[in-house]
C-alpha positions as CSV (number, residue, x, y, z in Angstrom):
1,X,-8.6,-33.4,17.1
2,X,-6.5,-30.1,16.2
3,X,-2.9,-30.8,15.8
4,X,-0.6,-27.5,15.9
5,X,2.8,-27.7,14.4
6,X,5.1,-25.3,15.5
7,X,8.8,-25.0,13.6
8,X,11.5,-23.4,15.9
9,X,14.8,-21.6,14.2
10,X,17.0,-19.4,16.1
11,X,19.7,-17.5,13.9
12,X,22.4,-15.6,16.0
13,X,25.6,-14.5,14.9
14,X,29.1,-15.1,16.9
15,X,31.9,-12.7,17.7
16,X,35.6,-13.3,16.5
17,X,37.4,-13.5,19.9
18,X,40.6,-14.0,17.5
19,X,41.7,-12.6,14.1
20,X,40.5,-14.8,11.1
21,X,43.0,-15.9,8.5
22,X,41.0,-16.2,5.3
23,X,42.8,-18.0,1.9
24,X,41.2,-16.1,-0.6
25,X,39.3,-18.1,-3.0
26,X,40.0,-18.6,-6.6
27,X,37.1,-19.8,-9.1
28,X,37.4,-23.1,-10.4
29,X,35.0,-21.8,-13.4
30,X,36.2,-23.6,-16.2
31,X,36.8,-21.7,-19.9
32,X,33.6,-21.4,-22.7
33,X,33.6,-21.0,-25.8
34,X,32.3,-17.4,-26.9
35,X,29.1,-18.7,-28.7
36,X,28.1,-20.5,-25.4
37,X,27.9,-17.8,-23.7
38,X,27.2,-14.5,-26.2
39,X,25.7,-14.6,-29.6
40,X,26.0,-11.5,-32.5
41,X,23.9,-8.9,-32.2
42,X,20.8,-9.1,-35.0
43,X,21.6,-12.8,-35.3
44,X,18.2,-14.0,-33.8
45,X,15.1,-15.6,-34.3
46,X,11.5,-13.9,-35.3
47,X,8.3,-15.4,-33.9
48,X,5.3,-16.2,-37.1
49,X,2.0,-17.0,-36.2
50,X,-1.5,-17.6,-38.3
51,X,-4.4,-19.2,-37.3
52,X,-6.4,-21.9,-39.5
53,X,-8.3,-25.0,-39.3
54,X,-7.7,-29.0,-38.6
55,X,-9.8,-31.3,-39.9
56,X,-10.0,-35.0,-39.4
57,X,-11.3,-35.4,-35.6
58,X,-13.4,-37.8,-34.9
59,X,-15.6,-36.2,-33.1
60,X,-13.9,-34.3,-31.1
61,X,-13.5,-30.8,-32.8
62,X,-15.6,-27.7,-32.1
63,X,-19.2,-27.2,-31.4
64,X,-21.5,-25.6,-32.8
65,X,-22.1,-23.0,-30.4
66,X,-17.9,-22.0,-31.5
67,X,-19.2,-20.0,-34.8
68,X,-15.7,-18.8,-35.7
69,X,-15.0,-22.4,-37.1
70,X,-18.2,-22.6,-39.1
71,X,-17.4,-19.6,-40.9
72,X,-13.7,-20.4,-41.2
73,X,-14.7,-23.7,-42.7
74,X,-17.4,-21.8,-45.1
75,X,-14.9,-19.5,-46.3
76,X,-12.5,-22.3,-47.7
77,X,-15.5,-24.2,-49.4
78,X,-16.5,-20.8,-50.8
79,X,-12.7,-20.6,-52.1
80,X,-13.0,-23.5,-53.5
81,X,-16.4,-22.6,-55.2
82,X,-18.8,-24.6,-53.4
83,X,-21.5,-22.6,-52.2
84,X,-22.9,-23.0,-48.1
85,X,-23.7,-21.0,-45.7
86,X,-22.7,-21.5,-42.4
87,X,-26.0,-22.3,-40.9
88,X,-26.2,-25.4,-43.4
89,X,-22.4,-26.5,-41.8
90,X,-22.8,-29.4,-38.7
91,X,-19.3,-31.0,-38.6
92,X,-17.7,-32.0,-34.7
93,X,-14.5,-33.1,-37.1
94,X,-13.4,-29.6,-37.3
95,X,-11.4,-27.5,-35.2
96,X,-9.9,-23.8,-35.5
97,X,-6.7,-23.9,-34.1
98,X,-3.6,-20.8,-34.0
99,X,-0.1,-21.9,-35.2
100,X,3.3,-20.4,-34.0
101,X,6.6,-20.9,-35.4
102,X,10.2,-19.8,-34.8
103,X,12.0,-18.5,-38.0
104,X,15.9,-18.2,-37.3
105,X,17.9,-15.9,-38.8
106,X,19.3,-16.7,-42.6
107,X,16.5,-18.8,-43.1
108,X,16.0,-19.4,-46.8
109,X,12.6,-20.2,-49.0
110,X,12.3,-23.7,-49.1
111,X,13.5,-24.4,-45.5
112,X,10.9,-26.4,-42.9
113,X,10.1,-25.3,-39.7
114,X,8.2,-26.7,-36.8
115,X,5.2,-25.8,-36.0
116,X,3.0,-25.6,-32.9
117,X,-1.1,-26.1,-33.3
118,X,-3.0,-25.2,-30.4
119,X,-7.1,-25.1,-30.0
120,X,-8.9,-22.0,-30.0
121,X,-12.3,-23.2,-29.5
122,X,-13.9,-26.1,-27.6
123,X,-12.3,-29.0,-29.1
124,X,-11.6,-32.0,-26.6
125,X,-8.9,-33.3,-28.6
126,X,-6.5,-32.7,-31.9
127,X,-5.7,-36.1,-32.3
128,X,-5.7,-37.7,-35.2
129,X,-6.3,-34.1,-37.0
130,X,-4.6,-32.7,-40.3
131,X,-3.8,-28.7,-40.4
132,X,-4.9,-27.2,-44.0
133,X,-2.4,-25.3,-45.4
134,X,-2.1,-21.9,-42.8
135,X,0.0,-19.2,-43.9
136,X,2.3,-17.7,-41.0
137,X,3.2,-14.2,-40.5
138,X,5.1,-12.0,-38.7
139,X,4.6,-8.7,-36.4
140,X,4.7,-6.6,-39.7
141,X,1.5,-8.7,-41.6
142,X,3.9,-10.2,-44.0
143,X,3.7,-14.0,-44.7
144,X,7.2,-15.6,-44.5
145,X,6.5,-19.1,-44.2
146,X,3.0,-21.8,-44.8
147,X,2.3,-24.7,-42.9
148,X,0.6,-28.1,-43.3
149,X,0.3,-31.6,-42.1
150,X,-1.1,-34.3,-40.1
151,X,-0.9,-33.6,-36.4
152,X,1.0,-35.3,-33.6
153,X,0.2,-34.3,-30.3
154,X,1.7,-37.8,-28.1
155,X,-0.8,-38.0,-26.0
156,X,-5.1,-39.0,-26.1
157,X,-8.0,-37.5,-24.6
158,X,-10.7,-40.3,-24.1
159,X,-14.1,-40.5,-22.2
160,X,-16.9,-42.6,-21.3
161,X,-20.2,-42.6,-19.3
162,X,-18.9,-42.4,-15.9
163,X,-14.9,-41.6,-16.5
164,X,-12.1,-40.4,-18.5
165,X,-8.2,-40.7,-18.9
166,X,-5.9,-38.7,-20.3
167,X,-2.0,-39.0,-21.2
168,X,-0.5,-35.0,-21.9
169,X,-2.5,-32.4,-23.1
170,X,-4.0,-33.2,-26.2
171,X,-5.3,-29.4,-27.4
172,X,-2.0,-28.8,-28.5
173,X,-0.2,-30.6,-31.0
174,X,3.4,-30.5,-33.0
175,X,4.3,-30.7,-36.5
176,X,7.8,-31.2,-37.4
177,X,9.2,-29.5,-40.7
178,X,5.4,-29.0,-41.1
179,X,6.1,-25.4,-42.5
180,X,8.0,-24.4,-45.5
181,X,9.5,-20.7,-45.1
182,X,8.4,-18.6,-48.3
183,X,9.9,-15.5,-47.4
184,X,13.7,-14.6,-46.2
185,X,14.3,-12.2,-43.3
186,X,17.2,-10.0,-43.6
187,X,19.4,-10.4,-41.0
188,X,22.7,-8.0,-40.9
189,X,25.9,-8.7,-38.8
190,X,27.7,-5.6,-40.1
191,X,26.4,-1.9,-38.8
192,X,28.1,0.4,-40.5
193,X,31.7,-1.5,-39.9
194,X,31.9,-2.8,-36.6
195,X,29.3,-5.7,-35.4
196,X,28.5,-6.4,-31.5
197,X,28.8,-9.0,-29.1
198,X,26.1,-9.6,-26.7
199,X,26.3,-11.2,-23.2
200,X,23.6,-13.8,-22.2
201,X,24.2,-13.0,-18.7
202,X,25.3,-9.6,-18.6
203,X,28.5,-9.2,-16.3
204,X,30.8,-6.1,-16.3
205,X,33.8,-8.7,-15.5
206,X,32.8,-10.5,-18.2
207,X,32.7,-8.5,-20.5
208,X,36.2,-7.1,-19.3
209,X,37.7,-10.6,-19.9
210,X,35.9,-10.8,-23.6
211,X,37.5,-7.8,-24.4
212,X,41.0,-9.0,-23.5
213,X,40.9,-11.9,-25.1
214,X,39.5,-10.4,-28.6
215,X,42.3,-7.8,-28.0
216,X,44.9,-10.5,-27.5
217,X,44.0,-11.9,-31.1
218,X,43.2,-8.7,-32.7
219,X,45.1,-5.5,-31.2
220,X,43.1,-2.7,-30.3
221,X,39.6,-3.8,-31.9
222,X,37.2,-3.9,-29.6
223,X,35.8,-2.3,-26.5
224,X,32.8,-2.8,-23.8
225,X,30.4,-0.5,-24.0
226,X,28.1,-1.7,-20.9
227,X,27.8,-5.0,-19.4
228,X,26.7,-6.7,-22.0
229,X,27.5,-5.7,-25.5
230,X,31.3,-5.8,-26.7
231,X,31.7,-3.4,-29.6
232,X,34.3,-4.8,-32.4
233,X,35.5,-3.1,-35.8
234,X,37.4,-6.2,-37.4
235,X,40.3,-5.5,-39.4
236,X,40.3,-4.1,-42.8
237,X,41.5,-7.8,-44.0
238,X,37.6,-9.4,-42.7
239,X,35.8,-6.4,-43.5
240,X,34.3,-8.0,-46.8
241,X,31.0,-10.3,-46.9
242,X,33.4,-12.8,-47.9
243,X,35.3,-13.0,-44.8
244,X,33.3,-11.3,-42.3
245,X,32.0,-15.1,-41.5
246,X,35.4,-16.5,-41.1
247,X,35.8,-13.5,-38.9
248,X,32.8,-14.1,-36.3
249,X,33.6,-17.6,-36.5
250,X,37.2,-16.9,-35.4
251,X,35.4,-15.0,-32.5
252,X,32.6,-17.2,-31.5
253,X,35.6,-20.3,-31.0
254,X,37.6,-18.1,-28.3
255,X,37.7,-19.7,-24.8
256,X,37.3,-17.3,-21.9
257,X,36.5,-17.9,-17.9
258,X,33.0,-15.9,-17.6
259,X,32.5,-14.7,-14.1
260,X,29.5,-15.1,-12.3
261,X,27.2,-13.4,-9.4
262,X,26.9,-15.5,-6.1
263,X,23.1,-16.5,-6.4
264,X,20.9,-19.0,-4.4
265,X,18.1,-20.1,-5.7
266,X,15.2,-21.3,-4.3
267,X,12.1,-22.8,-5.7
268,X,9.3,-23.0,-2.3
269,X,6.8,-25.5,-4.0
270,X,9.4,-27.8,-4.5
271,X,11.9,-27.1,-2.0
272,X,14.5,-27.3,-4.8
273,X,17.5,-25.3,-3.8
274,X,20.2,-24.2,-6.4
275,X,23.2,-22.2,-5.3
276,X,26.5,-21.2,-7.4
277,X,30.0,-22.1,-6.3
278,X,30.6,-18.7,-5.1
279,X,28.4,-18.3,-2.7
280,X,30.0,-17.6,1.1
281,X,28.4,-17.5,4.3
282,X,29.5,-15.9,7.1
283,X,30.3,-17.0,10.5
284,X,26.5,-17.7,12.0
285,X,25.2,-20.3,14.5
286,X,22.0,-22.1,14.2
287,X,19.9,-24.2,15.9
288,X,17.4,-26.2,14.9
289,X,14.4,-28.0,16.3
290,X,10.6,-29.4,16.4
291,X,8.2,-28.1,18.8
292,X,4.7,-30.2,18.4
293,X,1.6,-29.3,20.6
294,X,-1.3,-31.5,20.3
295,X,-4.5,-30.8,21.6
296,X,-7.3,-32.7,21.7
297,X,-10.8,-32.9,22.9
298,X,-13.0,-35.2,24.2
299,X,-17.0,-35.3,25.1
300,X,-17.9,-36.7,28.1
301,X,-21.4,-36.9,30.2
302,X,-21.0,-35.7,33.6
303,X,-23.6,-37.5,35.7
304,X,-24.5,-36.2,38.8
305,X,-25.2,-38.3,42.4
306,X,-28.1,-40.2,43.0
307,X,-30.7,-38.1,45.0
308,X,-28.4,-34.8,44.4
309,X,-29.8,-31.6,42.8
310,X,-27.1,-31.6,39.7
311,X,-27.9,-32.1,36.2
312,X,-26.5,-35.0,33.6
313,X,-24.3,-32.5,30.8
314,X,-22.1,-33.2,28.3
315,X,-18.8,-31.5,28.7
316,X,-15.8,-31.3,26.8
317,X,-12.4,-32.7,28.2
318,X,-9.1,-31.5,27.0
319,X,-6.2,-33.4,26.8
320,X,-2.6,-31.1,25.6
321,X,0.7,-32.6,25.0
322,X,3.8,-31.7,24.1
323,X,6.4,-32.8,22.5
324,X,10.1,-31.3,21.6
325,X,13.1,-32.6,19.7
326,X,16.1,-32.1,21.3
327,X,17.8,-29.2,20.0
328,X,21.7,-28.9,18.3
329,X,23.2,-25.9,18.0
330,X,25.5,-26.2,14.3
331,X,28.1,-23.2,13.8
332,X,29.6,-22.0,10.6
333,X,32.7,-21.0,10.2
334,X,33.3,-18.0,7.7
335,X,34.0,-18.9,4.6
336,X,32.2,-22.2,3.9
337,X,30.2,-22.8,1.1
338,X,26.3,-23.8,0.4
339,X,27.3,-27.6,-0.1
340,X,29.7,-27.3,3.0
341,X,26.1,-25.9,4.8
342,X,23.7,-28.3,3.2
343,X,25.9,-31.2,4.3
344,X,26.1,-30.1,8.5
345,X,22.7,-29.3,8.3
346,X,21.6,-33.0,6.9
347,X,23.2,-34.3,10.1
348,X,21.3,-32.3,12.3
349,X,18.3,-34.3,10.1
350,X,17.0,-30.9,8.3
351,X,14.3,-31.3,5.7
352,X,14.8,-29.6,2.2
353,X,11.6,-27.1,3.5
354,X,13.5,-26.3,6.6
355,X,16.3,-25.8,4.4
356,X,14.7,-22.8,2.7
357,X,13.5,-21.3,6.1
358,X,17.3,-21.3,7.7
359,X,18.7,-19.9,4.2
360,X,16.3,-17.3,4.4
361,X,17.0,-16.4,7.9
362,X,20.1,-16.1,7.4
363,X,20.2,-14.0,4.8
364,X,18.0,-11.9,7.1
365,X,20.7,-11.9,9.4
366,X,23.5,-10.2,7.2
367,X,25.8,-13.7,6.8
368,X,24.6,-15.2,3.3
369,X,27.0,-13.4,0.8
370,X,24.8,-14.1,-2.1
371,X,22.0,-12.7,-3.6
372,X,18.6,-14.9,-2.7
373,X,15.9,-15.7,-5.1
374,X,12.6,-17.2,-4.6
375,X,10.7,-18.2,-7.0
């Protein structure tokens, strides 16, 4: 049998036969802190990374056909003056592994980290495993922090015979304050004598209202300079290391309403929808429905009369039906919003994937006043 689904929309869009009276809209948005929304230019983390060895897998770890780990291993017994060579080295408790790390900003020796282990190589699984001591570097080759530890990956790996189960991925395991930081980063807040705020979500409005309110507290001290950086020279009274904390502090705790671009988004293998509250659709009409054609087909023997000059065959009979909701047309007014549209089109019994199709159509059609993503 071969079933054919067929998925009807119709978008069209309705004339005004009378003048619309719109109530313009105001944004509930409510008020953030600065640091929720910005941060201070140079204040950031710096990725690490090294690569080493665990040890303590029962049986698990590399094979031998995965030479880097041999000679890895043979390099730390030769450290540690015992002579081998790597062809003399059989060990499936072994596994090479690469570590990354986050270092933040102001991080001082003696600090812990956490650390990420993942497998390079063949190993099955890193449970039960202990990192040896790795040392972690940055982009410019030096080493700013050393890590070590048993593993824990909350998960297993485990097979048999015939079958095998597994709970998470067990190749990559976590180590929590498993590195100690060695090496500071400098980190500067100051250039020259002015320091920068810098927009998460970049928005010339925004950054407008950021301005204001800095301005409100400290006359005539700062200034946009795109989208997304605020330029400020604090006053001569903060310009000291001593108070130039207290100063970004004072910054980072004012409130301000950020403004945001009317976005839908849509996620198509999971039909997830997301839209923001200012999202507006024009006045549009849709209509909805299900058109199913089946068609089937059937063998049958056709057998000719007795006597008669015909021939017994096998033919094929086809059998077609059709099926077809009945059909609602849903208008919507100008001005409504995505929840306002979700809502009508729930009664008309819409699924979340048909709920993707009609957003996207209409969009198409010039009446979703938002910018549409698809992921």
């Amino acid at each position: 049998m071969i079933n054919t689904i067929f998925k009807y929309l119709a978008i069209s869009f309705f004339v005004a036969l009378v003048p619309l009276i719109v109530t313009p809209y105001k944004s509930a948005q409510a008020a953030v802190r600065v640091k929720d929304i910005a941060y201070i230019q140079g204040v950031r983390d710096n990725q690490i990374y090294g690569y080493g060895l665990v040890i303590g897998l029962q049986g698990t770890g590399d094979s031998q056909i995965f030479k880097i780990t041999r000679q890895m291993a043979v390099n730390i017994f030769q450290k540690m003056g015992v002579l081998i060579s790597d062809s003399d080295f059989f060990s499936k408790n072994v596994a090479a592994v690469m570590i990354t790390a986050n270092i933040p900003a102001f991080a001082r020796p003696g600090d812990k980290l956490d650390v990420i282990i993942s497998s390079i190589g063949d190993s099955k699984s890193l449970e039960g495993g202990v990192l040896l001591q790795t040392a972690l570097q940055g982009a410019d080759n030096e080493v700013y922090a050393v890590a070590q530890g048993p593993l824990s990956i909350g998960g297993y790996n485990v097979e048999g015979q015939a079958q095998s189960t597994r709970k998470n991925i067990s190749t990559t395991a976590y180590i929590s304050n498993g590195a100690i930081v060695e090496k500071e980063i400098q980190a500067s807040i100051l250039y020259g004598k002015s320091l920068s705020v810098v927009l998460r979500d970049p928005d010339f409005t925004t950054a407008n209202r950021l301005v204001e309110v800095i301005n409100n507290l400290y006359p005539d001290s700062s200034k946009a300079i795109d989208s997304a950086v605020v330029n400020i020279i604090p006053p001569s009274d903060f310009q000291s290391e001593n108070t130039i904390v207290r100063f970004v502090a004072n910054i980072e705790e004012l409130y301000i309403k950020p403004d945001s671009i009317a976005r839908v988004i849509i996620n198509e293998r999971t039909g997830t929808i997301v839209a923001g509250e200012n999202v507006r659709i024009a006045t549009v009409a849709v209509a909805h429905g299900n058109l199913s054609i089946t068609i089937s087909e059937k063998p049958e023997v056709s057998q000719p009369n007795a006597l008669s000059s015909g021939e017994t065959k096998k033919v094929q009979r086809t059998d077609i039906q059709i099926s077809e909701e009945e059909k609602r047309l849903l208008v919507l007014q100008e001005g409504v919003t995505i929840s306002d549209v979700a809502r009508a089109l729930n009664v008309l019994g819409v699924t979340p994937r048909d709920l993707i199709s009609i957003f996207q159509a209409i969009k198409r059609a010039g009446a979703l006043h938002a910018e549409l993503v698809i992921m």
